[in-house]
C-alpha positions as CSV (number, residue, x, y, z in Angstrom):
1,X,122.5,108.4,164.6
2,X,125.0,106.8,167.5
3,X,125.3,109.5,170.3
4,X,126.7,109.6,173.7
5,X,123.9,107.7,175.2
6,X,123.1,104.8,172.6
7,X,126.7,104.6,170.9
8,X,126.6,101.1,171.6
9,X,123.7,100.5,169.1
10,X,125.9,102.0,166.5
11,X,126.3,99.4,163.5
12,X,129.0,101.1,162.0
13,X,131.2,104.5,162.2
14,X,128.8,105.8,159.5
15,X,125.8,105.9,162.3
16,X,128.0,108.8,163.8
17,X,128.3,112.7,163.4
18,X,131.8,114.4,164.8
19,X,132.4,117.8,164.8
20,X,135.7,118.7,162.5
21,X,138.2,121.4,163.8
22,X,136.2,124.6,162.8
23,X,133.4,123.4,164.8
24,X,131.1,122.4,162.1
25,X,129.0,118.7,162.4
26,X,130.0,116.0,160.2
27,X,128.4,113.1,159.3
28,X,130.9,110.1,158.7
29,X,128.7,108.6,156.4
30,X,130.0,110.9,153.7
31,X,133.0,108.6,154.0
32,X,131.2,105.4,152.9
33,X,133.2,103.2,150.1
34,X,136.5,104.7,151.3
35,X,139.5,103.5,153.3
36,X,139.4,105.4,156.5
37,X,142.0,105.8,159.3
38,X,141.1,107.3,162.5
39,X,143.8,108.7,164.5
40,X,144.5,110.2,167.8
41,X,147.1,112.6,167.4
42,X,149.0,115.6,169.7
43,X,151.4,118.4,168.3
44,X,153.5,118.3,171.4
45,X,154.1,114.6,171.1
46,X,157.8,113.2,170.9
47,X,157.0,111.1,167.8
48,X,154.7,113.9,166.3
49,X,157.1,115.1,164.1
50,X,157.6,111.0,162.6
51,X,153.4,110.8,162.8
52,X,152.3,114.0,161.2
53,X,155.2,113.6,158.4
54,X,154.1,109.9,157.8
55,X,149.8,110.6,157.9
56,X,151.0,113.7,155.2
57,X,152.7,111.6,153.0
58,X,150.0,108.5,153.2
59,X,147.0,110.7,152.7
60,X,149.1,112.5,149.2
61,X,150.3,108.8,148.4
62,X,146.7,107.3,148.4
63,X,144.2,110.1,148.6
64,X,143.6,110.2,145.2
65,X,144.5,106.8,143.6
66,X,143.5,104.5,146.4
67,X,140.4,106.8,148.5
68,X,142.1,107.1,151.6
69,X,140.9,109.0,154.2
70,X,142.8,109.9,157.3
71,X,140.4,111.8,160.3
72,X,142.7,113.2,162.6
73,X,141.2,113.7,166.5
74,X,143.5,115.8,168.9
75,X,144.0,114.6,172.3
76,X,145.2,115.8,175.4
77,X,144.5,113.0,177.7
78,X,148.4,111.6,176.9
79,X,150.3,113.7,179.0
80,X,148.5,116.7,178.4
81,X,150.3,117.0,175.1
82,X,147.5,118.5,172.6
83,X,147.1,121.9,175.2
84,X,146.5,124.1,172.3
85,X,143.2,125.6,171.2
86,X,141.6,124.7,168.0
87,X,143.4,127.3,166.3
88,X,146.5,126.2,167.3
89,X,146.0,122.7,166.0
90,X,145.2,124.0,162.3
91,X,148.3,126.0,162.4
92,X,150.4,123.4,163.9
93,X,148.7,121.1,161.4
94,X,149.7,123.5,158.5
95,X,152.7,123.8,159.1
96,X,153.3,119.7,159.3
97,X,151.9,120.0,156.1
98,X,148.9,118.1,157.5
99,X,146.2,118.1,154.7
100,X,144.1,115.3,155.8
101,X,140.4,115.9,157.9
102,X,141.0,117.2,161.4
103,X,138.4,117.2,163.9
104,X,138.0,118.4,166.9
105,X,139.7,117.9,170.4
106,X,138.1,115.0,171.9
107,X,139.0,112.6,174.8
108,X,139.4,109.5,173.9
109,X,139.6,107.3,177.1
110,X,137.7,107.5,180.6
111,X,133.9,108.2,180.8
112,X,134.3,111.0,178.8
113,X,135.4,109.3,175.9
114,X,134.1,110.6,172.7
115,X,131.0,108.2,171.5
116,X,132.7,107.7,168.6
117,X,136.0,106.4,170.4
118,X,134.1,104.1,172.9
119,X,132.5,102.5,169.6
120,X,136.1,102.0,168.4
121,X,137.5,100.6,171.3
122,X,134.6,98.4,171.7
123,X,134.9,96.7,168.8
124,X,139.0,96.8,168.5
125,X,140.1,93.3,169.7
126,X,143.8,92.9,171.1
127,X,145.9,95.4,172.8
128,X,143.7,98.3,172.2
129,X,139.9,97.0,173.5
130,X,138.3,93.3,174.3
């Protein structure tokens, strides 16, 4: 299991356990043999509206038929625009008719990056890492 002190011995984003929006520990193993995006996302974003819409209507379009799975991490480390509590997410969330997996707030950047994000970004060649 990758934590926040050997994430870098992590073979895959199975070896990790997040916590999802109510708190609870989640082992993304249970998403082995599916397509999987993972998302950083922020409800008072200026393209949240476009983002939350289009994850919506890719997770109904390919939920079922295709296994996608679309795990949702709030962030407030762009421009402080995911200040809400966890319970505001969820309702912002339902309202955007967001049914795919939302986890919790996590940072995504800096030393505090989640374990799981610095494994991401280590591995993400291009723009976004290397």
């Amino acid at each position: 299991m990758a934590t926040a002190d050997n994430w870098k011995n992590a073979s895959s984003i199975y070896d990790f356990t997040v916590k999802d929006i109510k708190g609870n520990e989640v082992s993304l193993e249970k998403y082995k043999g599916h397509v999987c995006i993972i998302v950083n996302v922020a409800s008072k974003c200026g393209l949240t509206a476009t983002n939350y819409k289009e994850l919506a209507e890719l997770h109904d379009k390919y939920h079922e038929s295709k296994g996608l799975r679309i795990l949702a991490f709030p962030c407030n480390q762009f421009g402080g625009q995911e200040p809400g509590s966890s319970e505001d997410i969820v309702c912002f969330a339902m309202k955007n008719n967001a049914n795919f997996d939302l986890f919790e707030k996590v940072d995504v950047n800096g030393d505090n990056a989640s374990p799981l994000w610095k494994y991401l970004k280590s591995k993400q060649g291009g723009t976004l890492g290397k």
